[in-house]
Each structure stands twice: as structure tokens, then as C-alpha cells.
C-alpha positions, 0 to 999 in steps of 0.5 A: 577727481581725487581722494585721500589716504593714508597707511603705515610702512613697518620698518623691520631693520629700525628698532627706534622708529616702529612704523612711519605713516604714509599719507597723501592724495591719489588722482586722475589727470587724463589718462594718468594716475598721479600719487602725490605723498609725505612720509610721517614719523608716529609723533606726526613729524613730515620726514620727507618732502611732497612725493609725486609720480604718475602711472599710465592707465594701461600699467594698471591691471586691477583695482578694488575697493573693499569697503569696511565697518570704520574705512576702507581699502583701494589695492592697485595691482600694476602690470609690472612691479618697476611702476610702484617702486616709488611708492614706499611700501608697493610690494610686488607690483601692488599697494594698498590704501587705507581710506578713511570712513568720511572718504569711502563713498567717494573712493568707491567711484574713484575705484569705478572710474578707474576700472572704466578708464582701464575697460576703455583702454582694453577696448581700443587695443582690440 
């Protein structure tokens, strides 16, 4: 199961280059939560290579999907900041993706899902 998103990173120190775009697609391989993403300038320019890293389910603390009028927002929350740090613009341990309106009903199960496999892993701690 996967589902696509994008969002911009402000870039405060570049005065040439306002924002970038960051787009890609998040996924559930077993027990773990693959990114795989490309960093965009505005004109649409691919300024870096395919991205992936993975999170462990059990780093996940919280995930929730806000559904809006035109997209909507998956925020994931880690247990630690350090299991974001490869994704641009994480801050603090926590991301927010923006999920485009054809996208958000799927999203919404993809947000279900996770929080079952998170539940599940509670569980079998206790």
C-alpha cells in the first residue's frame, strides 16, 4: 500500500530560490514505513536523485490524517527526532505531508492502517 505527496521546504538563508518542492511516495513494506522522495526547484527542475529511507513501525508515535476542502495532511510523529532527520523539512521528530484531493481517500486508509500496525505492535510489547 502507498500514496503520494508532496510539500515545500522555505529555505530562510537562499534569497534566489524562495522554496523548493519536495514530492515523492510513502509506503508499507511489513513492518516498515519506506519514503522514497525528489527535491524540486519552483521552475520543476529534479535537484536531487531518488531519496529512500525506512522507519520501523515501533519508532512511529502518531499518525493523522486531516482531510481538507482541495487535499489533505498526513503528520507523523517519531518516537525520537534522529529517525526523520533524512527527510527535509522533519522538524522535531515530525513531518507533515500534503495529500492531493484525488489521493485523500486513499490516504485516509493508508493513515488507518498505520495506526492498526502501531496498536498491534503495542500490543504484543504488553
Amino acid at each position: 500500500m502507498s500514496v503520494a505527496y508532496e510539500y515545500s521546504l522555505l529555505q530562510q538563508n537562499d534569497h534566489q530560490t524562495p522554496y523548493k518542492r519536495v514530492k515523492g511516495v510513502l509506503s508499507i513494506e511489513g513492518e516498515e514505513l519506506l519514503f522514497e522522495f525528489k527535491v524540486y526547484d519552483p521552475a520543476g527542475n529534479m535537484l536531487s536523485t531518488l531519496n529512500k529511507f525506512s522507519i520501523n513501525v515501533e519508532y512511529l508515535k502518531n499518525i493523522d490524517f486531516k482531510k481538507g476542502l482541495f487535499s489533505g495532511r498526513l503528520s507523523i510523529e517519531t518516537t525520537k527526532m534522529v529517525f526523520l532527520d533524512p527527510l527535509p523539512g522533519s522538524s522535531q521528530g515530525r513531518i507533515t505531508l500534503k495529500i492531493s484531493r484525488s489521493d485523500r481517500n486513499y490516504a485516509h486508509d493508508f493513515a488507518q492502517k498505520l495506526r492498526i500496525a502501531l496498536s498491534e505492535r503495542k500490543l504484543k510489547e504488553l
